[in-house]
C-alpha positions as CSV (number, residue, x, y, z in Angstrom):
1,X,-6.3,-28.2,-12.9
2,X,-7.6,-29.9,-10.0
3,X,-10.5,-27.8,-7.6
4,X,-7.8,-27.2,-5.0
5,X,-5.5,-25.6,-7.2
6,X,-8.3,-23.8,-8.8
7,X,-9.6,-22.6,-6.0
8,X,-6.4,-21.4,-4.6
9,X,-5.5,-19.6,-8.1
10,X,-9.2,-17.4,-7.8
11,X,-8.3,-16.7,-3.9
12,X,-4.9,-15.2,-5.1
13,X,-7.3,-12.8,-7.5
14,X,-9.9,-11.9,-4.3
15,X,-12.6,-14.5,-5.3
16,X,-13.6,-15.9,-2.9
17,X,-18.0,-15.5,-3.1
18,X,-20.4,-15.9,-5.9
19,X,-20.5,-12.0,-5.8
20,X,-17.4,-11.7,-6.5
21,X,-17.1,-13.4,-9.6
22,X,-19.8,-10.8,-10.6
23,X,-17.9,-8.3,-10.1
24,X,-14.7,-9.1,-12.0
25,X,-15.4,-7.1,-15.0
26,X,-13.5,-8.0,-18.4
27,X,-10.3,-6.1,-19.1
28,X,-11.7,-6.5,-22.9
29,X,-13.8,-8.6,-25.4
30,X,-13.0,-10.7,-28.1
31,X,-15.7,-11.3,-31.1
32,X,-16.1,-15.0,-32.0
33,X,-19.4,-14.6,-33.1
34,X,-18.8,-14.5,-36.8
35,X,-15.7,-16.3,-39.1
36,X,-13.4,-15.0,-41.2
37,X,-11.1,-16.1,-44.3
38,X,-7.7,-15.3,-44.9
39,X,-8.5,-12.5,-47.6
40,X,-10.3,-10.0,-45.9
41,X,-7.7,-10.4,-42.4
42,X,-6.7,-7.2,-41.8
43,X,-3.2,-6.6,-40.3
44,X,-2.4,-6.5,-36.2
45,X,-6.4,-7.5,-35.6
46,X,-7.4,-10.8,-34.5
47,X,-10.1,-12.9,-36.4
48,X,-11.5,-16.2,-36.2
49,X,-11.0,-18.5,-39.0
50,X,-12.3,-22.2,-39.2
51,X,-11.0,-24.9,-41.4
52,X,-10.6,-28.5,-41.9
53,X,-7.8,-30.1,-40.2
54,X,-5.1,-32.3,-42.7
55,X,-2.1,-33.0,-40.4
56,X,0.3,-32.3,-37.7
57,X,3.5,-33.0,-37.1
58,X,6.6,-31.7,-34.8
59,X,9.3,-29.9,-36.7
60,X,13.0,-30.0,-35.5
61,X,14.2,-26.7,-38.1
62,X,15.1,-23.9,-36.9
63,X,13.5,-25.1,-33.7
64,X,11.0,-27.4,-32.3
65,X,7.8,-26.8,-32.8
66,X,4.2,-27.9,-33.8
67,X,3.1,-27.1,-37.1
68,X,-0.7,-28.1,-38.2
69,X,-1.9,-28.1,-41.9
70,X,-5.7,-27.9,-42.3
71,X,-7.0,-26.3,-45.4
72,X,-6.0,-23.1,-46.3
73,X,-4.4,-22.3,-42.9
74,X,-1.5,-23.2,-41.0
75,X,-1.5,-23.3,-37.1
76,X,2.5,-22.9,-35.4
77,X,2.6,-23.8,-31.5
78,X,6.5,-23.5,-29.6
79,X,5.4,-24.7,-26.8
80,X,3.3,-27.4,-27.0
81,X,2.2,-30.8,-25.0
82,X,2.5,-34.1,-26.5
83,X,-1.3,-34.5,-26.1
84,X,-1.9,-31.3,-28.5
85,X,-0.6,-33.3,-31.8
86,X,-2.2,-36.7,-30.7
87,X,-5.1,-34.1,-30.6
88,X,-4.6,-32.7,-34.1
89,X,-4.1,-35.9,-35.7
90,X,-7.3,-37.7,-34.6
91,X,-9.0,-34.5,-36.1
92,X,-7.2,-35.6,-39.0
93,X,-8.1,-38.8,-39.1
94,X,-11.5,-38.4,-38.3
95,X,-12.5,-35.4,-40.4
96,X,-12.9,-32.4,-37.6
97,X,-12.9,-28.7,-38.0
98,X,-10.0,-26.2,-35.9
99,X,-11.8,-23.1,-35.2
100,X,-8.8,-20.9,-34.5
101,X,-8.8,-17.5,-32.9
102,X,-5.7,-15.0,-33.6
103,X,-3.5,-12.5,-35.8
104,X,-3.3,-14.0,-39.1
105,X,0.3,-13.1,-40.6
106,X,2.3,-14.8,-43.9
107,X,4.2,-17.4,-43.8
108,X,6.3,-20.2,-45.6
109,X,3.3,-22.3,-46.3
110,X,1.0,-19.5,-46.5
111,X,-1.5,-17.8,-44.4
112,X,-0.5,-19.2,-40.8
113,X,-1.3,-18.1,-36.9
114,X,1.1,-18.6,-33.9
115,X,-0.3,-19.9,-30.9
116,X,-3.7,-18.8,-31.9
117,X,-6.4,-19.7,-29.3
118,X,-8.5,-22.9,-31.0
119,X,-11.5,-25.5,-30.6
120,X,-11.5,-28.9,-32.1
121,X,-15.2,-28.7,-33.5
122,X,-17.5,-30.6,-36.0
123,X,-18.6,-28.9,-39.5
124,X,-21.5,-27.1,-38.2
125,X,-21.3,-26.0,-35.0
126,X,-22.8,-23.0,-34.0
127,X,-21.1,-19.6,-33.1
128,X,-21.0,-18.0,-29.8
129,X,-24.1,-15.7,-29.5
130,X,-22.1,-12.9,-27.6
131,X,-18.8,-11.0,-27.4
132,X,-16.0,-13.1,-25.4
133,X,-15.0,-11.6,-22.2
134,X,-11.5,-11.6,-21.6
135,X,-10.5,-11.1,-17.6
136,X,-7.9,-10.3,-15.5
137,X,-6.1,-13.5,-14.6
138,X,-2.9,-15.2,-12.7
139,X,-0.5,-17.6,-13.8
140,X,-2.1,-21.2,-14.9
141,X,-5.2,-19.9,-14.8
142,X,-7.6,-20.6,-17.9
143,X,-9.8,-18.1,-19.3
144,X,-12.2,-21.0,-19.9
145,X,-12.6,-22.1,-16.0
146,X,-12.5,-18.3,-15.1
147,X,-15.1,-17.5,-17.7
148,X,-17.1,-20.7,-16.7
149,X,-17.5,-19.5,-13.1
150,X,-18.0,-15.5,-13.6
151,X,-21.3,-16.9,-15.8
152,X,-22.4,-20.1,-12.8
153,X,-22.3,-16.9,-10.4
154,X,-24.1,-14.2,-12.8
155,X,-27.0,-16.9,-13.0
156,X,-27.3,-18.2,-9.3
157,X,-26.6,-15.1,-7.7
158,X,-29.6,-12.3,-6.4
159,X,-29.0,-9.1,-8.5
160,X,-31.0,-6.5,-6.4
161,X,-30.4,-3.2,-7.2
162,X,-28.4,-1.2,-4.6
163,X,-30.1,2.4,-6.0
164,X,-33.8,3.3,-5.4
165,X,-35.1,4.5,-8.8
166,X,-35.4,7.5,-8.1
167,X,-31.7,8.2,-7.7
168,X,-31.2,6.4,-11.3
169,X,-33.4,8.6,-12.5
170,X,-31.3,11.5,-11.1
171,X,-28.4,10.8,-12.4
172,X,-29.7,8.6,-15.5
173,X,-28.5,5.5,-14.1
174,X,-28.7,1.6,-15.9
175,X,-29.8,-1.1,-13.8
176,X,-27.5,-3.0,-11.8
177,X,-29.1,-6.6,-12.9
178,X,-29.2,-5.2,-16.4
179,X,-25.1,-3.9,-16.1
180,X,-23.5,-6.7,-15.3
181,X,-25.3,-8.9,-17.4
182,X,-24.4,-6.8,-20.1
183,X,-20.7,-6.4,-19.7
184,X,-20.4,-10.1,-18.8
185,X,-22.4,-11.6,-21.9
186,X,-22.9,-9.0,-24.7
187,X,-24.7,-9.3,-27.1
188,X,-24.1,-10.0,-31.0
189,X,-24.6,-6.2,-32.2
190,X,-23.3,-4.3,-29.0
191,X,-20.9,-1.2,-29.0
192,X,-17.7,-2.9,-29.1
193,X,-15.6,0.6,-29.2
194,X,-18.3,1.8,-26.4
195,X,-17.4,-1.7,-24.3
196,X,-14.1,-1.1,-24.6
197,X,-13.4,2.3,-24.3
198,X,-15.2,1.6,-20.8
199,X,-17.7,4.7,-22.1
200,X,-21.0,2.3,-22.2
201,X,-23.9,2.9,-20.4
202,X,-23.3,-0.4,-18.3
203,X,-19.3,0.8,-17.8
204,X,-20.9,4.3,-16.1
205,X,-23.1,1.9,-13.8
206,X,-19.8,0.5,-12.6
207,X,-18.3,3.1,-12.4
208,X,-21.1,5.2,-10.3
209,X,-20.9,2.1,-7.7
210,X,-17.5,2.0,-7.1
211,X,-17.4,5.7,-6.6
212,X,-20.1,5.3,-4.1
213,X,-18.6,2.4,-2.2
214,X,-14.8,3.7,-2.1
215,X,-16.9,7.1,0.0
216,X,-19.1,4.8,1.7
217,X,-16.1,3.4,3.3
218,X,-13.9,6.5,4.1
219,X,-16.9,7.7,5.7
220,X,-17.3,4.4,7.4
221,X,-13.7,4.5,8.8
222,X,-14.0,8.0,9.6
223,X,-16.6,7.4,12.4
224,X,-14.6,4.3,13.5
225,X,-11.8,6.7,13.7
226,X,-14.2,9.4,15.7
227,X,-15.0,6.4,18.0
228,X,-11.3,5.9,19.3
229,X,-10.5,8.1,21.8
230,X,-7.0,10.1,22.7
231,X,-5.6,12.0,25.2
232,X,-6.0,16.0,24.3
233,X,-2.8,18.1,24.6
234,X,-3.7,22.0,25.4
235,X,-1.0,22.7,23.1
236,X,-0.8,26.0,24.9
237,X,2.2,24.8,27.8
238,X,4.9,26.5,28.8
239,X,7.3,24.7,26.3
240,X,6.0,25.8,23.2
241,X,5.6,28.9,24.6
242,X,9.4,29.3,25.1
243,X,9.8,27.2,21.9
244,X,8.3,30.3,19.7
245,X,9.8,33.1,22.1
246,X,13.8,31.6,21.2
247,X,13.2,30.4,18.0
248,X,15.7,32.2,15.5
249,X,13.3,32.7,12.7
250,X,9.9,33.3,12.1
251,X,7.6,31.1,11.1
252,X,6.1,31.7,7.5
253,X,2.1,32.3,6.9
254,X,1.7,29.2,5.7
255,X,4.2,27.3,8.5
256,X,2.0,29.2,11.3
257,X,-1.5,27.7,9.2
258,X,-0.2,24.4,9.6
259,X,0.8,24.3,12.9
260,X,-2.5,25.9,14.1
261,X,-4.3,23.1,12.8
262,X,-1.9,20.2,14.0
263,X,-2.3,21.8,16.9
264,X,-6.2,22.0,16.7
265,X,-6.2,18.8,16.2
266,X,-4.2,17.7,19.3
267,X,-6.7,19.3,21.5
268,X,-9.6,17.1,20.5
269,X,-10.3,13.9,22.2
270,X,-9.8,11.6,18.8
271,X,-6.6,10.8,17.4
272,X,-4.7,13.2,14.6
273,X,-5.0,11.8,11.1
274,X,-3.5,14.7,9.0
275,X,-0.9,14.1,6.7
276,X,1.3,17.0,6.4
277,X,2.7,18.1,2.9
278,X,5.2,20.5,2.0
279,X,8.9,20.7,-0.7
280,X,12.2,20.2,0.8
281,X,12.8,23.4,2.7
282,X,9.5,24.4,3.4
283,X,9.6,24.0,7.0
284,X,7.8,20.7,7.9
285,X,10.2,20.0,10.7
286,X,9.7,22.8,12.5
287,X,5.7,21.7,12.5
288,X,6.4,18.6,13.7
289,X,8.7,20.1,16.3
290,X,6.1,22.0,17.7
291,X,3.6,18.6,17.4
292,X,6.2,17.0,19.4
293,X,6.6,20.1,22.1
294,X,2.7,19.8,22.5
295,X,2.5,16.3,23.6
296,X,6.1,16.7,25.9
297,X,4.1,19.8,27.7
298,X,1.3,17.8,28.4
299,X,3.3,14.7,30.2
300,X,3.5,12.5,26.7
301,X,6.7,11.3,24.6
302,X,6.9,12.1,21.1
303,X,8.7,10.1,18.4
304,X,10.0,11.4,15.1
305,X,10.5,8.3,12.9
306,X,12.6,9.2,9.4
307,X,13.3,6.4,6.8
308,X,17.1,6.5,7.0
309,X,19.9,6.8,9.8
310,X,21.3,9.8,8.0
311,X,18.4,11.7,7.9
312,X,17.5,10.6,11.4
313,X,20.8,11.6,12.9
314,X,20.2,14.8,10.7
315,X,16.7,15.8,13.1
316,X,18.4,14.9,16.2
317,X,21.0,17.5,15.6
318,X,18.0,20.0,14.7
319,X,16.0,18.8,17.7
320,X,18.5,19.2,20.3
321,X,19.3,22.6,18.6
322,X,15.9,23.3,19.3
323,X,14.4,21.6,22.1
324,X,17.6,21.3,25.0
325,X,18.4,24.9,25.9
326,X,14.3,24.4,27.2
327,X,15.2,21.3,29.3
328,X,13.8,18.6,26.8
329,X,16.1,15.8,27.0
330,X,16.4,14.7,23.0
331,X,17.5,10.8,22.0
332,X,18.7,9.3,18.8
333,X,17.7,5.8,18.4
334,X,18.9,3.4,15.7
335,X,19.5,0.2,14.2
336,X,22.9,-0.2,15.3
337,X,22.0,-0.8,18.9
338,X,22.7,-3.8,20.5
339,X,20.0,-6.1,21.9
340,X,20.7,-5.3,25.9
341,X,20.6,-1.6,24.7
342,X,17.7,-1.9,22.9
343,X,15.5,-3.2,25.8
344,X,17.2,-0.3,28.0
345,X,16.0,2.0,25.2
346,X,12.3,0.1,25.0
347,X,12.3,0.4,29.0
348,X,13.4,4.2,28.8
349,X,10.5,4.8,26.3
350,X,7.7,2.9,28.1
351,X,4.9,5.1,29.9
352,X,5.9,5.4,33.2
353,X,8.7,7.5,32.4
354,X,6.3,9.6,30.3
355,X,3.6,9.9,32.9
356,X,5.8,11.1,36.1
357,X,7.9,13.7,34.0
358,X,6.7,17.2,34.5
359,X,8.0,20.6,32.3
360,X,10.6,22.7,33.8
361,X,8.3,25.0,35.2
362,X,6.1,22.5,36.6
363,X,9.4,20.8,38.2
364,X,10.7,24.2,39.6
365,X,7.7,25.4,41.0
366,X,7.4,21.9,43.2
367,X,10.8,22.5,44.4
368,X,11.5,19.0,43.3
369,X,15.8,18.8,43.2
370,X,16.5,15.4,41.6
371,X,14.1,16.5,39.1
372,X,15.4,19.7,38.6
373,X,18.9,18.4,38.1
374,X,18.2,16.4,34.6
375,X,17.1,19.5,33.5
376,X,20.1,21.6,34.6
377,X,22.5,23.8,32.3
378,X,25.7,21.6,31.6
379,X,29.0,22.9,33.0
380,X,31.5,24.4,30.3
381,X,34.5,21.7,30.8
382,X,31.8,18.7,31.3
383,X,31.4,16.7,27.8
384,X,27.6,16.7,27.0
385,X,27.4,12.9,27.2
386,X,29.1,12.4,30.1
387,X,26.7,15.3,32.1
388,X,23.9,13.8,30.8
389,X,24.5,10.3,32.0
390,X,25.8,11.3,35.1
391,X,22.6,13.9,35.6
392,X,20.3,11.6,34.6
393,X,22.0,8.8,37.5
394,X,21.2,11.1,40.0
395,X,17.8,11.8,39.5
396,X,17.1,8.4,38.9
397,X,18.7,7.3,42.5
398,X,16.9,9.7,44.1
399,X,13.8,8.9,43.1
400,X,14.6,5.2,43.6
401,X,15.5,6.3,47.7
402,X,12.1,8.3,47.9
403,X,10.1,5.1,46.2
404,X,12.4,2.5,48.4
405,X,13.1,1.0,44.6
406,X,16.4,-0.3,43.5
407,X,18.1,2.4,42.2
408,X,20.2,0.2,39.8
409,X,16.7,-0.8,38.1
410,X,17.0,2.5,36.1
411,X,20.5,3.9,35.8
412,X,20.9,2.7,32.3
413,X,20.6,4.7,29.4
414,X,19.5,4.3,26.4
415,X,22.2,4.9,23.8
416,X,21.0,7.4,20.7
417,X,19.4,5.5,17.3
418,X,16.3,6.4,15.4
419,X,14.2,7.1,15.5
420,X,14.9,10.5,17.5
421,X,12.4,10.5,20.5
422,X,11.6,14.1,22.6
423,X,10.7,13.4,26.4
424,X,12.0,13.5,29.7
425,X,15.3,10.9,29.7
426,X,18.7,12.1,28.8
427,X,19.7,11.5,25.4
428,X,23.8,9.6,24.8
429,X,25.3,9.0,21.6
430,X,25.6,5.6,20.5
431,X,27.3,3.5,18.6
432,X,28.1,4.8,14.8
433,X,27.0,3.5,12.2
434,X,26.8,-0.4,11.9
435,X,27.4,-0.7,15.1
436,X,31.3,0.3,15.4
437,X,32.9,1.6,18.6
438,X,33.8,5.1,18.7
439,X,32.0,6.2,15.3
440,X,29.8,8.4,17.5
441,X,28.4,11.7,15.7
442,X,29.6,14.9,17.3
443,X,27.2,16.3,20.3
444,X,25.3,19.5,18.7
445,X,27.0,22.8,20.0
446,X,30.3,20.9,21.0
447,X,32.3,22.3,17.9
């Protein structure tokens, strides 16, 4: 394989420095540091067996394949280059050794190994002095060149230790030098059930670093997450207020914990990260309900994003169950939305209609009219659609006339789709689902 290719196949594995070749342990080890024979192979283990090669030729019956005599041993490749048996039978010719590495298993001619992992060699050659790695690897990707690299970085790279000694002593810590050099060229003798069992005194070194760096970084992106600043919602408005005095039901202990701390976390100047879990039923909604009630009381939108239409149109219905008798204008956005509506919905949503809306009370206590009309209870014989567009029109002209801005800037409405957004525009139904004319879901209350 040529450097580029090479190098593009250890990218696609993360290695991309010297230290990183360091640090990509061995999924296992392989023991070539001793030869076998055919009589004492033991069934389902691999050994190494060496043996003078005789001939090779290709086989057509039952399939093609490569088949190599040497003495006492039979090699069987099924997929095989052209090169391999021009390499086999100058062995042959020239009196070379296979040193083959596999399962040994019966066969017609005798002992024999398929595709067995081999080394042309001459009589003589020395064994490997330690345990063979074997690493995790990608397509095309030899264990040779992989194995070749991990050792060119363990030799040119520093290994400083990381821990003072005192802390090894502590908690009767291995070197880090001493570790990887260890696990990456064992020695003839080591703990092979203790190397792979990953129980070794070099496995715990590993495994004591990586538990140190995987909390050095969550505490690392905890203070960059401290750093960021949000707006802080009191979480104490008058919505939420009315929220709990008409809600139907009371909340459970452990509903009322976990809204205390969303809420909690709302009021501080950094943004939420909380991740709220709970089984079907258990009254997550409502939580994020009152989440969303918190920001809309303090001038903000909210957005409740679910993974499916259904189960979006499904906390719409709940929403506007909840949230319209106290004035909260509820939409339903979704994929079906054509592109013009879309960008009405993506203008609706931007910040400046966030930042002017004010809650009910605020609105009725500045004596503000057009505002007070979005928020206005809906006439018995008036659809809910139709009042909310046409309530929503008005306000919007108005407060084109006091601005001197074009009212027809603003008059459109963004139809319903997820995900289903609390703030201060009307909410429509939309098209149904895929997009079809008159598939709109019923208005909540209207049946």
């Amino acid at each position: 394989m040529k450097g580029a290719g090479l190098e593009g196949k250890f990218q696609k594995l993360g290695l991309r420095r010297g230290f990183d070749f360091i640090l990509h342990l061995p999924l296992r080890y392989e023991d070539e540091t001793v030869l076998g024979t055919a009589e004492n192979a033991v069934p389902g283990e691999p050994l190494q067996i060496e043996a003078r090669v005789e001939r090779a030729a290709i086989a057509y019956r039952p399939r093609r394949q490569l088949i190599v005599h040497a003495q006492g041993l039979v090699l069987r490749f099924y997929n095989f280059y052209g090169s391999q048996l021009k390499q086999f039978q100058r062995a042959a010719e020239q009196g070379l050794r296979v040193r083959a590495f596999g399962e040994l298993r019966g066969g017609w001619f005798g002992a024999e190994m398929v595709h067995p992992r081999y080394r042309i060699v001459n009589e003589g050659e020395p064994l490997p002095e330690a345990l063979t790695p074997v690493y995790p690897s990608t397509a095309q990707l030899p264990q040779r060149e992989l194995r070749m690299r991990v050792l060119q970085a363990l030799d040119s790279e520093p290994l400083g230790d990381t821990l003072s000694d005192e802390m090894r002593a502590r908690y009767g810590l291995a070197g880090f030098a001493e570790s990887v050099t260890l696990l990456h060229r064992p020695p003839p003798g080591s703990d092979l059930g203790a190397l792979a069992g990953r129980s070794h005194s070099a496995w715990r070194r590993m495994k004591f670093d990586e538990l140190l760096a995987q909390q050095l970084s969550m505490r690392f992106a905890y203070r960059a997450r401290r750093a960021r600043r949000a707006p802080k919602l009191p979480g104490d408005g008058p919505l939420l207020k009315a929220f709990f005095e008409r809600l139907p039901f009371k909340l459970t202990r452990s509903q009322s914990l976990a809204a205390g701390e969303v809420l909690r976390d709302l009021k501080m100047p950094q943004p939420m990260q909380r991740l709220l879990q709970g089984d079907v039923g258990s009254g997550k909604t409502v939580v994020a309900a009152i989440a969303c009630l918190a920001a809309v009381d303090a001038g903000w939108q909210a957005a409740v994003m679910a993974p499916t239409e259904i189960l979006s149109e499904q906390h719409w219905h709940k929403f506007h169950e909840w949230l319209a008798p106290l004035g909260v204008r509820i939409g339903w956005l979704h994929g079906g939305l054509r592109k013009k509506e879309k960008r009405a919905a993506a203008e609706a949503a931007s910040p400046r209609w966030s930042q002017s809306w004010k809650p009910p009370a605020a609105r009725a206590e500045a004596g503000a009219p057009a505002e007070a009309a979005r928020a206005a209870p809906r006439s018995s014989g008036e659809p809910e659609v139709a009042q909310a567009a046409s309530s929503a029109r008005s306000a919007t002209e108005a407060a084109g006339r006091r601005r001197g801005l074009t009212a027809r800037l603003r008059t459109s409405r963004p139809r319903p789709g997820p995900p289903a957004r609390c703030g201060p525009w009307p909410g429509r139904c939309g098209r149904g689902s895929r997009g079809r004319p008159g598939n709109r879901p019923p208005a909540p209350g209207s049946g």
